[in-house]
Every structure is written in C-alpha cells, then in structure tokens.
PQR file of N, CA, C, O and H, with PARSE charges and radii, in Angstrom:
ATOM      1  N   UNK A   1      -5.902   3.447 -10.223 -0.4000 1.5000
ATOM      2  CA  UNK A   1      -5.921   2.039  -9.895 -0.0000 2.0000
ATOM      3  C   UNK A   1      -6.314   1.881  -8.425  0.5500 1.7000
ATOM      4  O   UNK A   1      -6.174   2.774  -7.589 -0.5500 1.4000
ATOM      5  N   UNK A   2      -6.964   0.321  -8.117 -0.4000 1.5000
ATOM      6  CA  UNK A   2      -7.644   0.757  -7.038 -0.0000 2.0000
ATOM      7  C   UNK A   2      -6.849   0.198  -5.810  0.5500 1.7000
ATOM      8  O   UNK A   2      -6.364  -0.811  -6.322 -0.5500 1.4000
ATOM      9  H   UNK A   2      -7.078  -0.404  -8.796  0.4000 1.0000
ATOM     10  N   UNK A   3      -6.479   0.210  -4.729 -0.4000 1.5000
ATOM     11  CA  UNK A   3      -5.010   0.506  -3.611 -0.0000 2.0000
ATOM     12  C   UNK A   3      -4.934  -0.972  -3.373  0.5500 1.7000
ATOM     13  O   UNK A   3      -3.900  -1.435  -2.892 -0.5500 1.4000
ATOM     14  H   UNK A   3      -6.873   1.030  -4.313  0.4000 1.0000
ATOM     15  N   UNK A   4      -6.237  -1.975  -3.756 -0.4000 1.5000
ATOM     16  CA  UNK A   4      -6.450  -3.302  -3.674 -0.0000 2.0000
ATOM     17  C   UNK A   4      -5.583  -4.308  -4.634  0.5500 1.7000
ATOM     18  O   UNK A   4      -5.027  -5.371  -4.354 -0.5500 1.4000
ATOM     19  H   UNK A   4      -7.077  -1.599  -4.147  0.4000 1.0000
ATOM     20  N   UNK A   5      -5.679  -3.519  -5.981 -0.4000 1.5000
ATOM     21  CA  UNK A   5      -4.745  -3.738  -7.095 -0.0000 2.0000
ATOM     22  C   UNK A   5      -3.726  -3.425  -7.205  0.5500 1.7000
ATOM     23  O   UNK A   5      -3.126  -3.838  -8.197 -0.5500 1.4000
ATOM     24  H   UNK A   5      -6.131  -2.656  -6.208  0.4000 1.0000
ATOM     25  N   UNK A   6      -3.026  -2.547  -6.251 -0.4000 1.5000
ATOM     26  CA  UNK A   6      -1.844  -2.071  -6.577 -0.0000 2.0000
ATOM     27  C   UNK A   6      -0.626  -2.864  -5.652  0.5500 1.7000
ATOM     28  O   UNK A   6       0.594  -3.018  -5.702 -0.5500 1.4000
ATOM     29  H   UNK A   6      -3.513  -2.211  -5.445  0.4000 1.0000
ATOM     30  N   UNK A   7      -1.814  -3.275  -4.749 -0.4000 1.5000
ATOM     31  CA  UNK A   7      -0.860  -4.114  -3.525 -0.0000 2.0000
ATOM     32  C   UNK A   7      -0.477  -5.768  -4.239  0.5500 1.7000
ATOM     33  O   UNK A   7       0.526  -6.447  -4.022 -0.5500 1.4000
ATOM     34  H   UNK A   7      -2.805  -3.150  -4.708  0.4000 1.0000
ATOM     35  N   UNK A   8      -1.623  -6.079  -5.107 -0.4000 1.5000
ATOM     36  CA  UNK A   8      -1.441  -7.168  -5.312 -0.0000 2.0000
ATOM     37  C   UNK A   8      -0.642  -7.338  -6.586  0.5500 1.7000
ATOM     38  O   UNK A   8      -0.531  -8.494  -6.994 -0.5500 1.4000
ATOM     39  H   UNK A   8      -2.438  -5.527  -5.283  0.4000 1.0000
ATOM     40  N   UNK A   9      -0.059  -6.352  -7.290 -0.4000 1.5000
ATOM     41  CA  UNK A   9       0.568  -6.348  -8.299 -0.0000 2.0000
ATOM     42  C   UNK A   9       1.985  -5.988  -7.822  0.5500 1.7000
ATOM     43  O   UNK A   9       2.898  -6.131  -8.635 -0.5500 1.4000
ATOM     44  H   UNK A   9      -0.149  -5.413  -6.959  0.4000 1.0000
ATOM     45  N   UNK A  10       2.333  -5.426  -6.284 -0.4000 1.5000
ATOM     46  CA  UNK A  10       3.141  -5.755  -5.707 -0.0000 2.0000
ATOM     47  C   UNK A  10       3.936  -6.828  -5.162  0.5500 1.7000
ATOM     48  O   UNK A  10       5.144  -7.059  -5.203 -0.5500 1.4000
ATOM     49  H   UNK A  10       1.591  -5.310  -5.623  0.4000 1.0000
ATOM     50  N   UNK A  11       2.542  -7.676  -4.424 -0.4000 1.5000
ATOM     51  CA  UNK A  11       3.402  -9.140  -4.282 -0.0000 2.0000
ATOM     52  C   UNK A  11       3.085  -9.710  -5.459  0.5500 1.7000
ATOM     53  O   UNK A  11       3.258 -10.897  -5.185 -0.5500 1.4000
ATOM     54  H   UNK A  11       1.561  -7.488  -4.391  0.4000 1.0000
ATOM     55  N   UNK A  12       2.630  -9.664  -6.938 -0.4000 1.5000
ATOM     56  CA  UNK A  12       3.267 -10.200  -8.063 -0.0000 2.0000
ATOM     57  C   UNK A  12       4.698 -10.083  -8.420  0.5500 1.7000
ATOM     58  O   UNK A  12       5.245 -11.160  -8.661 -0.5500 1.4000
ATOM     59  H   UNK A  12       2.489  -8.699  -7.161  0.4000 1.0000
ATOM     60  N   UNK A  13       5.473  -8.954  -8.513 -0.4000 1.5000
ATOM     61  CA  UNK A  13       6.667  -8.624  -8.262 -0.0000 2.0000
ATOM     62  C   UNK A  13       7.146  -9.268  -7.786  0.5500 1.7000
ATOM     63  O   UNK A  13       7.973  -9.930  -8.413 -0.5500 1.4000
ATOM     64  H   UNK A  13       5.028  -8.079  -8.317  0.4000 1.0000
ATOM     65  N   UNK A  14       6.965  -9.495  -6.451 -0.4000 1.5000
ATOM     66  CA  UNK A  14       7.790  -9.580  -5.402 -0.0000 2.0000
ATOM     67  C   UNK A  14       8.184 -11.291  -5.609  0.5500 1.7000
ATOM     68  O   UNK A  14       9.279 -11.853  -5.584 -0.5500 1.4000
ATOM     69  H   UNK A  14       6.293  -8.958  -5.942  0.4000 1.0000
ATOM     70  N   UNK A  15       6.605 -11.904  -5.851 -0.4000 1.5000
ATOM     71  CA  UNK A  15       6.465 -13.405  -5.655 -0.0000 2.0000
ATOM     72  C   UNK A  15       6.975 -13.845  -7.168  0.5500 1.7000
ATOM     73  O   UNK A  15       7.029 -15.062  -7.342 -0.5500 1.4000
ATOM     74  H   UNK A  15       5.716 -11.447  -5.871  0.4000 1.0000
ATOM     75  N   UNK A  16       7.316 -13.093  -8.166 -0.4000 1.5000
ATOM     76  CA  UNK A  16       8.277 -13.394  -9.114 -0.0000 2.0000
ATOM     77  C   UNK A  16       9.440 -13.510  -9.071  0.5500 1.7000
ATOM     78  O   UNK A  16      10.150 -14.409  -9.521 -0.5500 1.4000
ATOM     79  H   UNK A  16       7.273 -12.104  -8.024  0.4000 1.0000
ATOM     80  N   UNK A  17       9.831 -12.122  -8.238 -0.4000 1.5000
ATOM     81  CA  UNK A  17      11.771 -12.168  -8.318 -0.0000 2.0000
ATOM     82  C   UNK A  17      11.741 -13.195  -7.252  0.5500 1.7000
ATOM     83  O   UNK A  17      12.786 -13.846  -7.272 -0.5500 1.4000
ATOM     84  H   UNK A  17       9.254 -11.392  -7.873  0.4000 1.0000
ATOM     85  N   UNK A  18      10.805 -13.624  -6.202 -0.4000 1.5000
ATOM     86  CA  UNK A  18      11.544 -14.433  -5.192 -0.0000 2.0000
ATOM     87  C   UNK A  18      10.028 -16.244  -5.261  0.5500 1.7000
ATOM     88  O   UNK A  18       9.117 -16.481  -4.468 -0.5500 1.4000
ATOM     89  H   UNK A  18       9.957 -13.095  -6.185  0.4000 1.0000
ATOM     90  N   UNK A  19      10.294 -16.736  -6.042 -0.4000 1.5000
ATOM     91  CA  UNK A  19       9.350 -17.773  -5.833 -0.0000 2.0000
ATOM     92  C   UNK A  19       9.592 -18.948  -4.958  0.5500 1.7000
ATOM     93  O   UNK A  19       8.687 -19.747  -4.718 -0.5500 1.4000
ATOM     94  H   UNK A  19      11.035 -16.543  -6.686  0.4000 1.0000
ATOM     95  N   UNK A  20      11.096 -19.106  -4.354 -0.4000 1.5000
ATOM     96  CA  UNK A  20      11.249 -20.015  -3.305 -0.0000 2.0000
ATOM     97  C   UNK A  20      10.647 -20.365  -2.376  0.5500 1.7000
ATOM     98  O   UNK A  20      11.109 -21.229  -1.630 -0.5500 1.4000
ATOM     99  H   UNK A  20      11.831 -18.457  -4.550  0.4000 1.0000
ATOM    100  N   UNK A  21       9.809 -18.014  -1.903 -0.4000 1.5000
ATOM    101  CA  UNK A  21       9.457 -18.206  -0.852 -0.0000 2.0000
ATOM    102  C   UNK A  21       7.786 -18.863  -0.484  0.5500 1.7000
ATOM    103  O   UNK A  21       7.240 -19.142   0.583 -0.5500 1.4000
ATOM    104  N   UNK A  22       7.297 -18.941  -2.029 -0.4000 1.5000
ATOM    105  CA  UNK A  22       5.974 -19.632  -2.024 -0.0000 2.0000
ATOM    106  C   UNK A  22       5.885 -20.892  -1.217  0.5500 1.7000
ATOM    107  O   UNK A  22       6.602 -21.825  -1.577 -0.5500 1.4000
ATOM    108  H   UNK A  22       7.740 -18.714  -2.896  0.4000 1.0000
ATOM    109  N   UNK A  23       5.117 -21.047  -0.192 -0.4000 1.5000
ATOM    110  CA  UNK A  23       5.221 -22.619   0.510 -0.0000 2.0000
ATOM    111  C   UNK A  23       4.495 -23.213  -0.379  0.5500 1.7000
ATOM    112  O   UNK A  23       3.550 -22.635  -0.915 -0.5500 1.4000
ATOM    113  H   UNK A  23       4.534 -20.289   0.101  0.4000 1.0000
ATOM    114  N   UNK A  24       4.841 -24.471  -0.664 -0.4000 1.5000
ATOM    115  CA  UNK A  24       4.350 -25.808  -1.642 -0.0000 2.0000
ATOM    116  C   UNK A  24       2.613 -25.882  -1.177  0.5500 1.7000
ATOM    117  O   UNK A  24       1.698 -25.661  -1.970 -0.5500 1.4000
ATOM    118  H   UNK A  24       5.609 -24.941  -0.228  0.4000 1.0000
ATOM    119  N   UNK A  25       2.452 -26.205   0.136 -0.4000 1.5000
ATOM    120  CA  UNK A  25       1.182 -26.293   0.674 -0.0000 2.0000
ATOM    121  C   UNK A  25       0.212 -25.169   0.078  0.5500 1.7000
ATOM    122  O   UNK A  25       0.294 -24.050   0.585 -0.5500 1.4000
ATOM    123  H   UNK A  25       3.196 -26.384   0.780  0.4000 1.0000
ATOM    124  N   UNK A  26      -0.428 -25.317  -0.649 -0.4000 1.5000
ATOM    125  CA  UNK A  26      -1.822 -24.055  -0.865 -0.0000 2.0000
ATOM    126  C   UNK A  26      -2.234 -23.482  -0.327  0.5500 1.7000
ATOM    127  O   UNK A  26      -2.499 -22.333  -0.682 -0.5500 1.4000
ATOM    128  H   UNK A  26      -0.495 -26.225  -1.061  0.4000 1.0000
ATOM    129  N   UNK A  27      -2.593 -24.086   1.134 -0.4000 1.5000
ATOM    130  CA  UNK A  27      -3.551 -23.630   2.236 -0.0000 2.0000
ATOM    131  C   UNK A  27      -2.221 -22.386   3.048  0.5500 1.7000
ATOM    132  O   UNK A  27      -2.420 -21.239   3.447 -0.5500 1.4000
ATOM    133  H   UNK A  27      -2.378 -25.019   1.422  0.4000 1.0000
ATOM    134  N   UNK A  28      -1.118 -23.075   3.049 -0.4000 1.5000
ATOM    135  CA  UNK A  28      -0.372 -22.076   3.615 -0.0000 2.0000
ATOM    136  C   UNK A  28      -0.034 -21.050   2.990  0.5500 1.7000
ATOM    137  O   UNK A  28      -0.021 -20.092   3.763 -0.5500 1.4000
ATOM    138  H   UNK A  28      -0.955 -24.007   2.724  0.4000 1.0000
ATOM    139  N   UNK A  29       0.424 -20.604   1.325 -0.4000 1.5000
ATOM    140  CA  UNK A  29       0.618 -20.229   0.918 -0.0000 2.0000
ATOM    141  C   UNK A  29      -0.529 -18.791   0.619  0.5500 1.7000
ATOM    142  O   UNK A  29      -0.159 -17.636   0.411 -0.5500 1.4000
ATOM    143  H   UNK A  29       0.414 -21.382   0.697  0.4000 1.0000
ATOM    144  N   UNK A  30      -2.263 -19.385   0.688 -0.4000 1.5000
ATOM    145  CA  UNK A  30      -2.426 -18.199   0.633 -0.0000 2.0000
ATOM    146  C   UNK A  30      -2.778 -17.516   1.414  0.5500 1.7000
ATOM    147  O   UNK A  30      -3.173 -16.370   1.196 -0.5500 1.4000
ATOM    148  H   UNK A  30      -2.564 -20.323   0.856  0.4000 1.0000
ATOM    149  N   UNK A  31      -2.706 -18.177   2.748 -0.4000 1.5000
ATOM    150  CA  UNK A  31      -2.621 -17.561   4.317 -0.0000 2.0000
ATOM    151  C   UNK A  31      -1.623 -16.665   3.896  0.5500 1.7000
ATOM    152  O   UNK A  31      -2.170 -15.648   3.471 -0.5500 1.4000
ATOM    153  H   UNK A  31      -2.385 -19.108   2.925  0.4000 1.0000
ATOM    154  N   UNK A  32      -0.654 -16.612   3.842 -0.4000 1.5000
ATOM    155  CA  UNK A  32       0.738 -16.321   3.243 -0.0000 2.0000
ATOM    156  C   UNK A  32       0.280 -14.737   2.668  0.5500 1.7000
ATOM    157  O   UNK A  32       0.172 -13.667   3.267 -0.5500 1.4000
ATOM    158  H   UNK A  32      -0.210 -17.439   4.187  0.4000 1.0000
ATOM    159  N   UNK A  33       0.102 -15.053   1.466 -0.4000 1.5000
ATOM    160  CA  UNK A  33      -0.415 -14.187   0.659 -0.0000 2.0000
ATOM    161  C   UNK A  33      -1.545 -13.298   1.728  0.5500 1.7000
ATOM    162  O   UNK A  33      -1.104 -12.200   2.065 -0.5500 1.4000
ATOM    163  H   UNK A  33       0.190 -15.922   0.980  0.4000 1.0000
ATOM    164  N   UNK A  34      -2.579 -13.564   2.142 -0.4000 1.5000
ATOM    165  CA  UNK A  34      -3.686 -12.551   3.073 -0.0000 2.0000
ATOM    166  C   UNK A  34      -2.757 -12.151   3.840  0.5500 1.7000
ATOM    167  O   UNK A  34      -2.660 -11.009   3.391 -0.5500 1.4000
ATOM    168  H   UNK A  34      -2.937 -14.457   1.868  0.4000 1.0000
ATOM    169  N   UNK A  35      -1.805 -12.218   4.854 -0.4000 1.5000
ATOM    170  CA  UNK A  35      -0.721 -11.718   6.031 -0.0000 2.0000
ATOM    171  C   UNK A  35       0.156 -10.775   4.806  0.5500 1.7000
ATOM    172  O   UNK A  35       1.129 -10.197   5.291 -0.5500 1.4000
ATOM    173  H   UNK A  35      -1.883 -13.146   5.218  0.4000 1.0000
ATOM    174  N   UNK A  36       0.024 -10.628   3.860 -0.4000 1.5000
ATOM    175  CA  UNK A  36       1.187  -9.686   2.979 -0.0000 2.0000
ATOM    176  C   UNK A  36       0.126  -8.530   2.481  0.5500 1.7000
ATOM    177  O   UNK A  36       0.271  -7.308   2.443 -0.5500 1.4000
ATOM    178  H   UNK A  36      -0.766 -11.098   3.466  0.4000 1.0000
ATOM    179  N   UNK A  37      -1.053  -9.397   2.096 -0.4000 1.5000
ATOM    180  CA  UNK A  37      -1.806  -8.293   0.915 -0.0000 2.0000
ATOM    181  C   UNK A  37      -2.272  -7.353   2.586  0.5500 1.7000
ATOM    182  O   UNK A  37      -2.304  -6.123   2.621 -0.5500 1.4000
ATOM    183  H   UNK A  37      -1.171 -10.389   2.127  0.4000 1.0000
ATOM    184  N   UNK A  38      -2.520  -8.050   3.558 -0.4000 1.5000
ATOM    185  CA  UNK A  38      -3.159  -7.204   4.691 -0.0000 2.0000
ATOM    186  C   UNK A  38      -2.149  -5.830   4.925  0.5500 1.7000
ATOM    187  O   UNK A  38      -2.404  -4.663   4.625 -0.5500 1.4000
ATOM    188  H   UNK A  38      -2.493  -9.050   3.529  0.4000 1.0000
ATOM    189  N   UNK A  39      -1.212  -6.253   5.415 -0.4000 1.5000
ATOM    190  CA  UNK A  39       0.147  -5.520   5.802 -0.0000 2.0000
ATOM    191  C   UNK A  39       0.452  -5.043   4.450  0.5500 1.7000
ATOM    192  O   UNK A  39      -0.718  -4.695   4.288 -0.5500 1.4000
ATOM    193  H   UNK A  39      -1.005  -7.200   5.659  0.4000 1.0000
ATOM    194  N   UNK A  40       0.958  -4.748   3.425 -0.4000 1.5000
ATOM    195  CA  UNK A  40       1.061  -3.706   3.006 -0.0000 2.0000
ATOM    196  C   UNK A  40       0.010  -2.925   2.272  0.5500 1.7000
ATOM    197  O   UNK A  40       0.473  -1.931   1.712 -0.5500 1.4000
ATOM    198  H   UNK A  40       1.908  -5.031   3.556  0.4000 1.0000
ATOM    199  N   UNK A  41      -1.151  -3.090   2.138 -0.4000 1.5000
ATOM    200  CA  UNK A  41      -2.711  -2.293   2.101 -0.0000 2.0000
ATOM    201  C   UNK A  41      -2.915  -1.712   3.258  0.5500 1.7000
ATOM    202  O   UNK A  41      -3.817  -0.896   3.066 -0.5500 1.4000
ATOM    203  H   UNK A  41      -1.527  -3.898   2.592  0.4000 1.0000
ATOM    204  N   UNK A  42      -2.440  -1.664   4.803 -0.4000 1.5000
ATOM    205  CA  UNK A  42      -2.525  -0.904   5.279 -0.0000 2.0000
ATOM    206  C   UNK A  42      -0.982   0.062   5.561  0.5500 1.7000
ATOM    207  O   UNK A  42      -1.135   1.115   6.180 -0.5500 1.4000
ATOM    208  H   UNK A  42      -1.707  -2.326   4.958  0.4000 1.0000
ATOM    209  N   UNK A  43       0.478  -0.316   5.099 -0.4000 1.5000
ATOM    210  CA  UNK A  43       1.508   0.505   4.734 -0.0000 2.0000
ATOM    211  C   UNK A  43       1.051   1.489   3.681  0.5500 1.7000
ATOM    212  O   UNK A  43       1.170   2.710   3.784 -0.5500 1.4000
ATOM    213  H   UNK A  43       0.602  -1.171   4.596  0.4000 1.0000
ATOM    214  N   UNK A  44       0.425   0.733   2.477 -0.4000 1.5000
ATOM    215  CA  UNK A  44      -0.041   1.785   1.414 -0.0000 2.0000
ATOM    216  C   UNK A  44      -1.293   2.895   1.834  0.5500 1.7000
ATOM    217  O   UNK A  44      -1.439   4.068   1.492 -0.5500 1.4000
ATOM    218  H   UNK A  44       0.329  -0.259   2.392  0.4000 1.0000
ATOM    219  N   UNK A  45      -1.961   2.192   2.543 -0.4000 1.5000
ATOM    220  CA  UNK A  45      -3.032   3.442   2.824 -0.0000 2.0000
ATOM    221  C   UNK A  45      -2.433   4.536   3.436  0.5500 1.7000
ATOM    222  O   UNK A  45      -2.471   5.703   3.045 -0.5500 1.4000
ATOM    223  H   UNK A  45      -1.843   1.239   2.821  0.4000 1.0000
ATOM    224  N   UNK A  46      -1.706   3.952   4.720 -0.4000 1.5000
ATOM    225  CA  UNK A  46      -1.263   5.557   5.745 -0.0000 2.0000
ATOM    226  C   UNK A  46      -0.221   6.269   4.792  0.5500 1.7000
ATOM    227  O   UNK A  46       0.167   7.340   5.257 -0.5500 1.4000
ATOM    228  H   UNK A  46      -1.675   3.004   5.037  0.4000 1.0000
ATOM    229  N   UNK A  47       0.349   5.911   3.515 -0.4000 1.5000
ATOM    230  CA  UNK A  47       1.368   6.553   3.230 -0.0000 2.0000
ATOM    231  C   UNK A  47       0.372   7.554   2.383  0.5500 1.7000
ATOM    232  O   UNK A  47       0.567   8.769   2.398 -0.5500 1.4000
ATOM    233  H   UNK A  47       0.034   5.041   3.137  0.4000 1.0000
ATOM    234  N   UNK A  48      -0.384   7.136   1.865 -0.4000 1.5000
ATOM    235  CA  UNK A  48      -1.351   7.884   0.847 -0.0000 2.0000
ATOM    236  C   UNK A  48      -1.510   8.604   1.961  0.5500 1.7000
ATOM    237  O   UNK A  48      -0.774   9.587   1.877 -0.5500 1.4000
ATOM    238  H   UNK A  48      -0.542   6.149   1.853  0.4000 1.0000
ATOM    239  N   UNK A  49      -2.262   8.597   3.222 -0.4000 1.5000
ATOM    240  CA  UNK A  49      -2.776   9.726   4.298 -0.0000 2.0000
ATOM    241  C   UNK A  49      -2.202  10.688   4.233  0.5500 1.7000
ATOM    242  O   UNK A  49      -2.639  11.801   3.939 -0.5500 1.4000
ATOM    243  H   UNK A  49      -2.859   7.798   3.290  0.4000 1.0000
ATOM    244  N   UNK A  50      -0.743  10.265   4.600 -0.4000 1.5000
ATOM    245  CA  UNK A  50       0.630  10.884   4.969 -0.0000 2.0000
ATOM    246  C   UNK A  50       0.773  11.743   3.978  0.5500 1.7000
ATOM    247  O   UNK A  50       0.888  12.950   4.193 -0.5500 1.4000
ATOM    248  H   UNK A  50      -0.388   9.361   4.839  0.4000 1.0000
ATOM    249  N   UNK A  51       0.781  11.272   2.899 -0.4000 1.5000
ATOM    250  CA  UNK A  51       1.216  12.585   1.465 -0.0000 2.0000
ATOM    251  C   UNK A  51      -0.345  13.301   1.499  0.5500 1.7000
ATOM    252  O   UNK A  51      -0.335  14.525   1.369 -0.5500 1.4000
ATOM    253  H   UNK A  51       0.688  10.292   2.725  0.4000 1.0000
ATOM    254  N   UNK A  52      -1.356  12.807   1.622 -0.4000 1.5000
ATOM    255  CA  UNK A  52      -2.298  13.550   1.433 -0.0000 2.0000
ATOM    256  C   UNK A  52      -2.581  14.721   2.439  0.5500 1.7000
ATOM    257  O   UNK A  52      -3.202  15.769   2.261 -0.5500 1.4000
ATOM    258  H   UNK A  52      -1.364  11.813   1.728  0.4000 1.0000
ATOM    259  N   UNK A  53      -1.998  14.275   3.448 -0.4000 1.5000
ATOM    260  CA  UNK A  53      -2.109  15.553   4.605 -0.0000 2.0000
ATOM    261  C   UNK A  53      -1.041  16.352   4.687  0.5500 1.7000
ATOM    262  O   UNK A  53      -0.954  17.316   5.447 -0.5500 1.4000
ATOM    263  H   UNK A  53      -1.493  13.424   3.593  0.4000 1.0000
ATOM    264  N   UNK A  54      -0.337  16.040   4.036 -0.4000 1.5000
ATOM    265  CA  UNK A  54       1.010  16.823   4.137 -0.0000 2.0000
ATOM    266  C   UNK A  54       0.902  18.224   2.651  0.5500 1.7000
ATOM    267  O   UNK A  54       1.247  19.397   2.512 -0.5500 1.4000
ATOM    268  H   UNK A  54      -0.408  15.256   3.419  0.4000 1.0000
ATOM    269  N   UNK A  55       0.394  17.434   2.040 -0.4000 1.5000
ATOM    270  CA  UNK A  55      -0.152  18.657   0.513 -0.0000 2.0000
ATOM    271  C   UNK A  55      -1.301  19.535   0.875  0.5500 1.7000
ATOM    272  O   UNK A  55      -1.318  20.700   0.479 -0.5500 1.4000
ATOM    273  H   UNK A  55       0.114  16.481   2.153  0.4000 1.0000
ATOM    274  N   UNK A  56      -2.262  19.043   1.606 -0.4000 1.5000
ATOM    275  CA  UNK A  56      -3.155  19.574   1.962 -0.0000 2.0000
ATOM    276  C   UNK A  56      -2.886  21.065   3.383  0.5500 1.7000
ATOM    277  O   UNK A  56      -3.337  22.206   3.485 -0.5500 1.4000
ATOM    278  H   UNK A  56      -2.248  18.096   1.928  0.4000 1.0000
ATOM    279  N   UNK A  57      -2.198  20.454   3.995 -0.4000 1.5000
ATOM    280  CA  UNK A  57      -1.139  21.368   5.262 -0.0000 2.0000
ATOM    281  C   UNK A  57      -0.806  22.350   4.604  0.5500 1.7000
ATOM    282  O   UNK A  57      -1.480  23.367   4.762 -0.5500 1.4000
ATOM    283  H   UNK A  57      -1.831  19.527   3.912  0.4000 1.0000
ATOM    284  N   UNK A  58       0.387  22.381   3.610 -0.4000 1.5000
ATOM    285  CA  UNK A  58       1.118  22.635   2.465 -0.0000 2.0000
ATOM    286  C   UNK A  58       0.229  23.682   1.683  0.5500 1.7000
ATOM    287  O   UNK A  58       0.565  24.834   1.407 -0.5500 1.4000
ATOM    288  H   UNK A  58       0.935  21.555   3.482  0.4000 1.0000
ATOM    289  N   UNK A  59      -0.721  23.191   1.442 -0.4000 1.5000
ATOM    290  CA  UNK A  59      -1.718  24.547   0.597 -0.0000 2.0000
ATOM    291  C   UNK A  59      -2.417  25.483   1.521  0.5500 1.7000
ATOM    292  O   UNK A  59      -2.494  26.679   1.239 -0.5500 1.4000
ATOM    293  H   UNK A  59      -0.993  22.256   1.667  0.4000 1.0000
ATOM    294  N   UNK A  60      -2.949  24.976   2.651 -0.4000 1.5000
ATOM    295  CA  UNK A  60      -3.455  25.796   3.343 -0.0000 2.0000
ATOM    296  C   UNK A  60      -2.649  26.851   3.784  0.5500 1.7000
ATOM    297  O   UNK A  60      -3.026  27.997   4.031 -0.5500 1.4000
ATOM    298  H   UNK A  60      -2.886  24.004   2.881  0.4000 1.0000
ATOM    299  N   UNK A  61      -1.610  26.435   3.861 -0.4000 1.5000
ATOM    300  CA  UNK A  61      -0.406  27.255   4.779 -0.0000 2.0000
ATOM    301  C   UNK A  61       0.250  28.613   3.802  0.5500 1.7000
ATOM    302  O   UNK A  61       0.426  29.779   4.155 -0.5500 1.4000
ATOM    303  H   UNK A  61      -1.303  25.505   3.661  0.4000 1.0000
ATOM    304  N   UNK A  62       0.564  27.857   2.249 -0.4000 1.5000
ATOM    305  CA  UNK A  62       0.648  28.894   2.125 -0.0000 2.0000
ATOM    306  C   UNK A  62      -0.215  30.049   1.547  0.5500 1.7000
ATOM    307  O   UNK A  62       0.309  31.152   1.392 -0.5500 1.4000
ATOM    308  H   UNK A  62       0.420  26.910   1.962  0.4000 1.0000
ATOM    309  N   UNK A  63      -2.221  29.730   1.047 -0.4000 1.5000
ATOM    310  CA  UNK A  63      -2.663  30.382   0.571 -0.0000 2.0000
ATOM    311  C   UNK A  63      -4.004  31.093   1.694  0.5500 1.7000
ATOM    312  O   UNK A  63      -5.144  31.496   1.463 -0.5500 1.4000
ATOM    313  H   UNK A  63      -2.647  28.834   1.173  0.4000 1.0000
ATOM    314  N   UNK A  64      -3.153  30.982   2.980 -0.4000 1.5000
ATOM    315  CA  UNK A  64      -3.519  30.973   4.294 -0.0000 2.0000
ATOM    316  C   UNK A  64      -4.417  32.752   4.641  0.5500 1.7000
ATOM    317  O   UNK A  64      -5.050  33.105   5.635 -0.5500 1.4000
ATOM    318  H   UNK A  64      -2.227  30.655   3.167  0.4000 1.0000
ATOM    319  N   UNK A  65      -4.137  33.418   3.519 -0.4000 1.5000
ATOM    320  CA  UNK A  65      -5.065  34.818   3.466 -0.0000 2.0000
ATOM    321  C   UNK A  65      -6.629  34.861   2.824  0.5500 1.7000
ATOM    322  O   UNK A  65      -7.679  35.380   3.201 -0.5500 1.4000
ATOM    323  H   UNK A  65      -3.622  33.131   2.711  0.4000 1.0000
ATOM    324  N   UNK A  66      -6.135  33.834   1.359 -0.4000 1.5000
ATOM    325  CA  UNK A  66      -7.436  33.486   0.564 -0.0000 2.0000
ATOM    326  C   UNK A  66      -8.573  33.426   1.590  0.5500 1.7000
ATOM    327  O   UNK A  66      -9.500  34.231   1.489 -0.5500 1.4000
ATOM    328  H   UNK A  66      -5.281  33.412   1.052  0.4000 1.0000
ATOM    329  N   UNK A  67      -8.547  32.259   2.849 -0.4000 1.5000
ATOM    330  CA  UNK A  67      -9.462  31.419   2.980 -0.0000 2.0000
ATOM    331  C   UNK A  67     -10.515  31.887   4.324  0.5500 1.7000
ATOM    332  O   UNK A  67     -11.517  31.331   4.776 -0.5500 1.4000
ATOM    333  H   UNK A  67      -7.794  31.606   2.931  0.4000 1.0000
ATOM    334  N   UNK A  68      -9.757  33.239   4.753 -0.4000 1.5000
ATOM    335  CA  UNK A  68     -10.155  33.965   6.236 -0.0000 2.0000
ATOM    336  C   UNK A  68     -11.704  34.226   5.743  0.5500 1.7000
ATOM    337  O   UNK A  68     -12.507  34.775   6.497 -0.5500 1.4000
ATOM    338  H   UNK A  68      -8.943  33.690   4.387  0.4000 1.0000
TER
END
C-alpha cells in the first residue's frame, strides 16, 4: 500500500473515533486535514528509514565475511 494511503486511512480512524474534532467550516477543516496528512507522512516515512536502516545494519553486520 502506498505510504500516501496508509496515512490517510489513518486519519480515517482517527477522524471516526473522534469527529468533534472536524471544524464545521470546510475550508478549515481541510487545511486541517493537509497539517495531519503532512505530519504524519513524514513520521511514517523516517520510521520506515529507521527500520529500514536498522535491518539493513543488522545484515551487514552479521554476514560481514560474505561481502569482503
């Protein structure tokens, strides 16, 4: 799934269990929405980095004779 979809099926969640916090106004609301989908599409990317460099570390390290 693509990290675009996954964020936004997040604040589906989110904007379900909590719909109060939708502002009535449209215009604000999906300002609203761009300040959320922004911020956590870039939480979700570095975490993907984060595990991805950390497995990658992780293999090198230990098959660290293979690769001389």
């Amino acid at each position: 799934m693509d990290k675009d979809l996954m964020v936004v099926e997040y604040l589906k969640i989110y904007f379900n269990a909590h719909p109060e916090q939708v502002p009535e106004d449209s215009n604000k609301a999906f300002e609203l929405f761009q300040q959320l989908h922004k911020k956590y599409k870039g939480k979700f990317i570095d975490s993907f980095k984060q595990k991805s460099e950390k497995y990658v570390d992780r293999f090198f390290d230990d098959d660290k004779d293979r690769y001389l």
